[in-house]
C-alpha positions in Angstrom: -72.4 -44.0 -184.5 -74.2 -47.5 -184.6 -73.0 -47.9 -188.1 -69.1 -47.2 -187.0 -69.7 -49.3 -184.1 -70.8 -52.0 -186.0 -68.2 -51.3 -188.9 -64.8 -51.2 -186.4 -66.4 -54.9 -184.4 -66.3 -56.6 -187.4 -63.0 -55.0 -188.5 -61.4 -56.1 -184.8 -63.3 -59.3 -185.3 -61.8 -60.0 -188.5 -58.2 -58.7 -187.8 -58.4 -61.1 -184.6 -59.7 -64.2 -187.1 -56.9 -63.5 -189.3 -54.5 -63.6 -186.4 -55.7 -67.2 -185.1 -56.2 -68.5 -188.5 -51.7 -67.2 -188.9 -50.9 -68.6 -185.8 -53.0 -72.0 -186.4 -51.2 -72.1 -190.2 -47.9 -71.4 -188.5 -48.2 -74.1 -186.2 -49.2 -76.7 -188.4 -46.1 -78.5 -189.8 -45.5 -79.8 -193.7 -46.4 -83.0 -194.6 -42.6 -83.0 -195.4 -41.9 -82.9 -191.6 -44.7 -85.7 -191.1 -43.2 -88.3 -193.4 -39.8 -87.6 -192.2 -40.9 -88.4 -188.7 -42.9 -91.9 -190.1 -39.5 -92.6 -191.4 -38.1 -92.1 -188.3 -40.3 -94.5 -186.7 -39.3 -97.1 -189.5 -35.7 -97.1 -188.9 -34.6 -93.9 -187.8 -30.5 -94.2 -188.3 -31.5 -95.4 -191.7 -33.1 -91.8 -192.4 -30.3 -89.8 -190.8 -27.7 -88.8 -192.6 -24.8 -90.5 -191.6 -26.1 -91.9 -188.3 -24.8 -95.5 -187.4 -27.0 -97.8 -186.1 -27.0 -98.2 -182.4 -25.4 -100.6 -180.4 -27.0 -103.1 -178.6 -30.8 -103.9 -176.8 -32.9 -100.3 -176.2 -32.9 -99.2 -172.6 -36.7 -100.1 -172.1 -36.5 -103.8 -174.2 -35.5 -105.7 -170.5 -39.1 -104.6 -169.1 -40.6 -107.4 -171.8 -38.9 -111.4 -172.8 -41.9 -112.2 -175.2 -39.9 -110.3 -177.8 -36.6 -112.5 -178.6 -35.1 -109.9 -181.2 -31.5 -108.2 -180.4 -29.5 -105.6 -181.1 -30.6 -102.3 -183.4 -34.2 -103.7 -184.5 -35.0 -103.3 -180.8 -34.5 -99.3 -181.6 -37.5 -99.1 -183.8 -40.5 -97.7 -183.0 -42.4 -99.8 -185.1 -40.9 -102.9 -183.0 -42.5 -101.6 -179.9 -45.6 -100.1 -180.8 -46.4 -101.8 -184.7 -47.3 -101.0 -187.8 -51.0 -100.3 -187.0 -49.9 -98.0 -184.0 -51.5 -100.0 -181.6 -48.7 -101.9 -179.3 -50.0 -104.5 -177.2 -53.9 -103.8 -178.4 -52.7 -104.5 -182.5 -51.1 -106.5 -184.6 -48.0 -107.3 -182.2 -50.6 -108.2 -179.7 -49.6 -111.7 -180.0 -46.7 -113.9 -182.4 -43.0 -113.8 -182.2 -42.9 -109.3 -182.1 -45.3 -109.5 -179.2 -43.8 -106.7 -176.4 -46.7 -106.3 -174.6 -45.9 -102.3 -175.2 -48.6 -100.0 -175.4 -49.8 -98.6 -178.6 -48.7 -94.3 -179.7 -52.4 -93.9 -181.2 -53.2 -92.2 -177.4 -50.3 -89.7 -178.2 -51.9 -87.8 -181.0 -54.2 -86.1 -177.5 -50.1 -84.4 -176.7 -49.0 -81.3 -177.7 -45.8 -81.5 -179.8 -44.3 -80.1 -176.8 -45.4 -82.8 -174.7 -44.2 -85.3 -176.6 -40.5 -83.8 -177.2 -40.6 -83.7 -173.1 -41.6 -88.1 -173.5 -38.2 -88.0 -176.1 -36.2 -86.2 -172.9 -36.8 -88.9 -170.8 -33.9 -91.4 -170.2 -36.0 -94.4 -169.9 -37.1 -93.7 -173.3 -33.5 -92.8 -174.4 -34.5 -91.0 -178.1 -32.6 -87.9 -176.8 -29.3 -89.3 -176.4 -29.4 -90.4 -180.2 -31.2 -87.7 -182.0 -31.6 -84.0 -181.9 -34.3 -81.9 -181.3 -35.1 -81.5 -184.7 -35.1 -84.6 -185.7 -37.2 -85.5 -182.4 -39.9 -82.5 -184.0 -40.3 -84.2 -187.1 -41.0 -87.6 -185.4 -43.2 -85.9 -182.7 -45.4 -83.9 -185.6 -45.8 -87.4 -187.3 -47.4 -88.8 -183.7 -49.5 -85.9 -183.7 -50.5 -85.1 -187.3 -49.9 -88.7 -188.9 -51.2 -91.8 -187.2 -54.6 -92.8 -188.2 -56.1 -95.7 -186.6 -56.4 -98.8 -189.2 -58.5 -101.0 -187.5 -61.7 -99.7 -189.2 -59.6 -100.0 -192.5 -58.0 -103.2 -192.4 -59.8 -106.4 -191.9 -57.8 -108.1 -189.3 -58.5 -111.9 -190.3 -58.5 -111.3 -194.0 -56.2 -108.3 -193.9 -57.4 -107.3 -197.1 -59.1 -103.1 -197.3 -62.6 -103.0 -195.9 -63.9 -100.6 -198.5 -61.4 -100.0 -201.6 -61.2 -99.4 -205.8 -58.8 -102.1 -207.1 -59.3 -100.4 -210.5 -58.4 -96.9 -209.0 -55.4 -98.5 -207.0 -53.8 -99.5 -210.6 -54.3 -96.0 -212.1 -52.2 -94.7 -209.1 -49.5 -97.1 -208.5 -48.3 -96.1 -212.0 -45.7 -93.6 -209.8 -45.2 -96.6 -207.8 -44.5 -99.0 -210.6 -41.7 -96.3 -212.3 -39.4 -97.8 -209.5 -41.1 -101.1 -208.5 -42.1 -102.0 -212.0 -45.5 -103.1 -213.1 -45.4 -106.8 -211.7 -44.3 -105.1 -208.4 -41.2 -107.3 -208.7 -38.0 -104.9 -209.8 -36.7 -104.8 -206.2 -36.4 -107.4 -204.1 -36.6 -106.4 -200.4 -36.0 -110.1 -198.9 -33.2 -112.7 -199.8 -33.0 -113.9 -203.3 -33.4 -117.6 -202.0 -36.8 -116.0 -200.0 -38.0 -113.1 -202.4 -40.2 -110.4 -201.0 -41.7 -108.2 -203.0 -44.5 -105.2 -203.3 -47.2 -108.2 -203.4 -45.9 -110.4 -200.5 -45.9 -107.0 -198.1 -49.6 -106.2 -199.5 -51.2 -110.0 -198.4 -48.8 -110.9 -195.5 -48.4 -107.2 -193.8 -51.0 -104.5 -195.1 -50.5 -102.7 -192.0 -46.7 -102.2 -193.1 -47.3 -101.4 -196.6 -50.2 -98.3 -195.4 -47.3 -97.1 -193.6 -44.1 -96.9 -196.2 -46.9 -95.9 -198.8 -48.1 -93.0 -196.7 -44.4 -91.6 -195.6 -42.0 -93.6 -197.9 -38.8 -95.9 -197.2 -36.2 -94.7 -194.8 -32.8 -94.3 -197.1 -34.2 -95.7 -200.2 -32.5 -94.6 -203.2 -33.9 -92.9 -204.9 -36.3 -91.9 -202.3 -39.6 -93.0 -202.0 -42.3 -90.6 -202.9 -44.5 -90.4 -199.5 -48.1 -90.2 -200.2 -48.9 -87.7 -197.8 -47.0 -85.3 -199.1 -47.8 -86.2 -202.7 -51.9 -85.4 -201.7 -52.7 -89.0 -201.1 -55.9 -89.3 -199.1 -56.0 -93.1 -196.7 -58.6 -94.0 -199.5 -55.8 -93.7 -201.9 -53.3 -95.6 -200.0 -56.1 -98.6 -199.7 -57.2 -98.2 -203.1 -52.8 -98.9 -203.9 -53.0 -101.9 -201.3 -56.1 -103.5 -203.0 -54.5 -103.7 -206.3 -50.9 -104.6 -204.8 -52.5 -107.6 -203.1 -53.2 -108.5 -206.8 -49.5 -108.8 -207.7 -46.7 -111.9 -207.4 -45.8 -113.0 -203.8 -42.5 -114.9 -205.5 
């Protein structure tokens, strides 16, 4: 009888692991749905299919005047909270995209719930211009793909704390099939005041972590996200050491 005992507990104990270990596996979203949502944060009407882009200042962009930008750029999440995810506390802590906003590194403690409940509210105003499933995709990348950088990224230097230059160049070969080798193909400023893969490594490493983990909003062909290609953040810093190597101009 011990022996049965003993045989149908670990049977229910099993049956109930595999049932959590389903329903954790369910509830974890694809790193497909997390780089769409850091895309979103980018420039959301820019990865939306046919979405314009919206008309004038975002509801909540009166509550600050250190920020003089206008218009559509004040719609991006990026403008309000930075690159490094860290709002006031960051990057945009001080200089010309100073909002005095707090950072969305705190938001990663929500449930995905919670944070589609943040979208709903008007004073936030993500609801009237996107659905809910676009809303999910940026909610799991809040709560699956921030990562704090400040331990990564030397503020002063902004070069990688700890990173392979050598190993950076063996993967930015996928990188280099659009950007070429030099980093210089495209041309992401003006042609009077070029900006290329090398000027975004030095001047913004912070931005470059972020469209190397979840790719370019709208690019054509898309951008390959490294999270969903299996990069580790080691990876992506090992790329930004040896793009910091490449032309500015």
């Amino acid at each position: 009888m011990r022996r049965t005992g003993l045989v149908l507990t670990s049977v229910w104990l099993l049956g109930a692991g595999l049932t959590l270990a389903n329903v954790a596996w369910a509830q974890a979203p694809s790193p497909a749905s997390i780089a769409t949502g850091g895309r979103l944060y980018d420039k959301w009407w820019k990865e939306v299919a046919g979405m314009k882009a919206p008309a004038g200042d975002h509801p909540v962009w009166a509550l600050q005047t250190t920020n003089k930008r206008k218009g559509e750029t004040t719609w991006r999440c990026k403008e309000c909270h930075g690159w490094d995810y860290r709002g006031k506390d960051g990057i945009y802590g001080s200089g010309s995209h100073k909002t005095g906003f707090p950072g969305v590194l705190a938001a990663q403690a929500n449930s995905v719930d919670q944070l589609m409940k943040g979208f709903a509210n008007p004073k936030h105003g993500f609801a009237s211009v996107l659905n809910d499933a676009t809303l999910t995709h940026l909610a799991n990348f809040l709560k699956h793909g921030l990562v704090d950088l400040t331990p990564a990224i030397d503020r002063k230097t902004k070069k990688p704390v700890k990173a392979d230059e050598a190993r950076g160049k063996q993967l930015s070969v996928i990188c280099a099939a659009c950007h070429g080798a030099d980093g210089k193909t495209r041309n992401f400023g003006k042609p009077d005041d070029p900006e290329y893969v090398g000027t975004v490594a030095r001047e913004n490493p912070w931005e470059f972590v972020h469209k190397v983990r979840f790719g370019q909003p709208g690019s054509d062909p898309p951008m390959p996200a490294g999270v969903e290609i299996g990069w580790s953040l080691q990876d992506v810093l090992d790329v930004l050491a040896y793009s910091q190597t490449l032309p500015e101009k």
